[in-house]
C-alpha positions in Angstrom: 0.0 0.0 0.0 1.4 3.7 -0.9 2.2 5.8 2.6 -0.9 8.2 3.7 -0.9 11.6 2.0 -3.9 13.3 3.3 -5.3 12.2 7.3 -8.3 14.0 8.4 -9.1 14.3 12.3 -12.3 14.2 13.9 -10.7 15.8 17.0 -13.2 14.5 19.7 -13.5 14.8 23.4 -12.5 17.6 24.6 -15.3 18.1 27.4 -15.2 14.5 28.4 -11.3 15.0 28.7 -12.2 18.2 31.4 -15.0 16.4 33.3 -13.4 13.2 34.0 -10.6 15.0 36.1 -13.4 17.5 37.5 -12.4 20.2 35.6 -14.8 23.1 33.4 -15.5 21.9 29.7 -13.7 24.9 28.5 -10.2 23.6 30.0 -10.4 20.8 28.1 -10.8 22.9 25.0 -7.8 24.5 25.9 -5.8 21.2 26.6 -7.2 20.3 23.1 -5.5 23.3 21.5 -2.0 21.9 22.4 -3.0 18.8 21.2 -3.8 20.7 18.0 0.1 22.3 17.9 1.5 18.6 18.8 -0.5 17.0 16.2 0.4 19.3 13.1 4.0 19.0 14.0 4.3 15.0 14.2 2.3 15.4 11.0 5.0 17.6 9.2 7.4 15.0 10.6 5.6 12.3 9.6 5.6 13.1 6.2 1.8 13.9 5.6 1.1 16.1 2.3 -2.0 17.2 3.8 -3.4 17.5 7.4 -7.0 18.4 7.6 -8.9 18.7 11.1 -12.4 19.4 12.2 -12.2 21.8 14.2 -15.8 23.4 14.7 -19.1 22.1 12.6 -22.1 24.2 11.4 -23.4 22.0 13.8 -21.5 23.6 17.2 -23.1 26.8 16.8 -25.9 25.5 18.6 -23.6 25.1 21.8 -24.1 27.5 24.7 -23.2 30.6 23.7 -20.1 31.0 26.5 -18.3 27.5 25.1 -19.1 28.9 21.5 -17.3 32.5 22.5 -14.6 30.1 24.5 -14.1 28.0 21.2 -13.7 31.4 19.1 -11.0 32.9 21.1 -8.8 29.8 21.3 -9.0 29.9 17.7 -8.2 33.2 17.3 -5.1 32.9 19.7 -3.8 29.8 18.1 -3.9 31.3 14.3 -1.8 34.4 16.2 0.8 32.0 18.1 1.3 29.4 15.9 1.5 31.9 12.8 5.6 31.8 12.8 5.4 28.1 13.6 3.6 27.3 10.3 6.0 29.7 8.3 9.4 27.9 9.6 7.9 24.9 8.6 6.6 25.5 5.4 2.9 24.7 6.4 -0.1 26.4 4.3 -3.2 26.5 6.2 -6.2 26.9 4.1 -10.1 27.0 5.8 -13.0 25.1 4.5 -16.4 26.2 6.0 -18.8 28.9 6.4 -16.6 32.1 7.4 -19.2 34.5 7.1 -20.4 33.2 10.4 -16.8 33.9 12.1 -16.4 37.0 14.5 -14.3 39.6 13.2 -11.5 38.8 15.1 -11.2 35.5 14.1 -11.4 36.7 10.5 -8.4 38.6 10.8 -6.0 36.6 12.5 -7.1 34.2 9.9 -7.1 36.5 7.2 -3.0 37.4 8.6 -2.1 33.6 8.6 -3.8 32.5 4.9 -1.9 35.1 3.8 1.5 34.5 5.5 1.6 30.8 4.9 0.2 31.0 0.9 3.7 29.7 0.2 4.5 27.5 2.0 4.6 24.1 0.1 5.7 21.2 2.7 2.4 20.7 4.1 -0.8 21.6 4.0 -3.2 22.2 6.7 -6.6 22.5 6.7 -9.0 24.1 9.0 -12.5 22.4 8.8 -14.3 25.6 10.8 -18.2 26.3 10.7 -18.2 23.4 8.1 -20.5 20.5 7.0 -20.2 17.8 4.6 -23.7 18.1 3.6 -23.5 21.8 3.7 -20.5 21.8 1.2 -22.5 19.2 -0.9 -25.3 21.9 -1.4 -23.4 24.7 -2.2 -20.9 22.7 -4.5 -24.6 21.0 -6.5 -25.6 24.9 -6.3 -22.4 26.3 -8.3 -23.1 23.2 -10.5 -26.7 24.3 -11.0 -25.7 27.7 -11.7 -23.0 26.8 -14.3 -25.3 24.4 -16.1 -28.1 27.0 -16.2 -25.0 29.8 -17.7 -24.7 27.1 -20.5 -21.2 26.4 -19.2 -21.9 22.9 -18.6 -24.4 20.3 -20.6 -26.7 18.7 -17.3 -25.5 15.0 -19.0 -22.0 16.1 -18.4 -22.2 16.2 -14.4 -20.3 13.6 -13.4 -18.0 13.0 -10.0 -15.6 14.8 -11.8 -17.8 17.7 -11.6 -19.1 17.4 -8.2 -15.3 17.0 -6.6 -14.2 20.1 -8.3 -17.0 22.1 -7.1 -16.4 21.2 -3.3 -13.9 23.5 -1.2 -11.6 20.5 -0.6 -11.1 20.2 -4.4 -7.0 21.6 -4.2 -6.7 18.8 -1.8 -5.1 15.4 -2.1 -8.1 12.3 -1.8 -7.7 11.3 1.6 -6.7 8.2 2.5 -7.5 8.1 6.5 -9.8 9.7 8.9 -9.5 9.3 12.6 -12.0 10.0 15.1 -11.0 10.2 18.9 -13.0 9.2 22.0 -14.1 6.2 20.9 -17.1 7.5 19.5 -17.4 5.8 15.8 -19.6 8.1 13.1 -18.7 10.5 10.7 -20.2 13.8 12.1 -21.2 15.4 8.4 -17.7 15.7 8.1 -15.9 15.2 4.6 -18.7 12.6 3.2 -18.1 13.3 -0.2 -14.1 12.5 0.4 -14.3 9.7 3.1 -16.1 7.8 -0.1 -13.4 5.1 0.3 -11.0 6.7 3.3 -9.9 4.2 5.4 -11.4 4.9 9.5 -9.3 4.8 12.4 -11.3 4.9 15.6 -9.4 5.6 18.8 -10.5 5.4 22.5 -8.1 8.1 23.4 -9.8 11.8 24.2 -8.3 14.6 21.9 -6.0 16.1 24.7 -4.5 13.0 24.9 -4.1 13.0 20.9 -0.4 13.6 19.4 2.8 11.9 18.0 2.3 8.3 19.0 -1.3 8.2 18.1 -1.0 9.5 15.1 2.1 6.9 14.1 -0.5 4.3 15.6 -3.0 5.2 13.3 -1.0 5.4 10.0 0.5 1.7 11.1 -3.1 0.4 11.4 -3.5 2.2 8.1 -0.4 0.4 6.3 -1.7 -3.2 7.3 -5.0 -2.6 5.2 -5.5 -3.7 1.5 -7.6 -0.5 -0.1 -9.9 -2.5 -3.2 -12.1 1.1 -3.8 -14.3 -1.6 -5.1 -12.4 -4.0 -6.7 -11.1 -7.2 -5.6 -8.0 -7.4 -4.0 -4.9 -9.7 -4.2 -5.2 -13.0 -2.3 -3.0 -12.8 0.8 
């Protein structure tokens, strides 16, 4: 089997993390933050092309409004810390998701890092924030429907083709592994579309507890499978 290019994280657990050790939610949001910073760089090290994680859903929104305003400013303070950390290490960061629904603040140390890292060619990471899978279906069969009715595109010559170019992972390697942490064993609406035929890599461990040796777990258990997309494999 080729080496993973492109792991996507479900990073899961965060408040479970906190309460177990009687702590508030929003610590273990913060403790999931470093896990965040250890996890891109044992990905760099690793080798990974691309490094996508989902990091706030359209769903989360409907969280109370003080872990949502919790949630935005760790963001916000990790895009201004780690900033200089991605640019050493040649990462790009790139967003999918709705950013019209991000506070201003956010925008702009996000705005600051897109722009700093647009370079940068090593690795590329990707911040699933205020994103959906289904969401980004829509609005891809949308920019599809639009096209078609502009005359740009014939309706009979949709195909996946199509589809995968009108999604805002389509600059992305297909990727070849998503974990999910906390044990918890569902996709979430994230990346449907891509996790077509990704390989899934469940792990007790809570995100806090996420980092170099879970990730090198995870791409071992990802080595030892036989990917068919379909097809039948070789006889072992």
């Amino acid at each position: 089997m080729n080496p993973a290019r492109h792991v996507a994280i479900i990073m899961d657990g965060n408040g479970r993390w906190a309460e177990r050790r009687g702590l508030p939610r929003l610590y273990g949001h913060e403790r999931g933050a470093d896990a965040v910073r250890r996890t891109v760089t044992a990905a760099r090290k690793l080798g990974l092309q691309a490094l996508t994680l989902y990091a706030f859903s359209e769903q989360n929104w409907g969280r109370p409004s003080v872990e949502v305003h919790h949630l935005m400013s760790l963001m916000r303070a990790y895009l201004r810390r780690e900033r200089e950390e991605l640019q050493r290490n040649g990462v790009r960061l790139r967003l999918i998701g709705d950013r019209g629904r991000l506070p201003p603040e956010v925008l702009r140390e996000l705005d600051a890092t897109l722009a700093a890292t647009a370079g940068n060619t090593a690795m590329v990471l990707t911040l699933a924030v205020s994103y959906g899978g289904r969401e980004d279906i829509v609005q891809a069969t949308r920019r599809i429907a639009a096209a078609a009715l502009a005359g740009k595109i014939a309706p009979d010559a949709i195909d996946e083709g199509s589809v995968a170019a009108a999604l805002t992972t389509h600059d992305l390697p297909p990727v070849d592994l998503v974990v999910r942490t906390s044990g918890e064993q569902r996709l979430s609406n994230f990346l449907l579309w891509e996790a077509a035929y990704a390989e899934l890599h469940f792990t007790p461990l809570l995100w806090p507890d996420f980092g170099e040796e879970p990730l090198r777990a995870a791409l071992e258990s990802y080595n030892q499978r036989q990917r068919r997309f379909g097809l039948v494999g070789q006889a072992g």
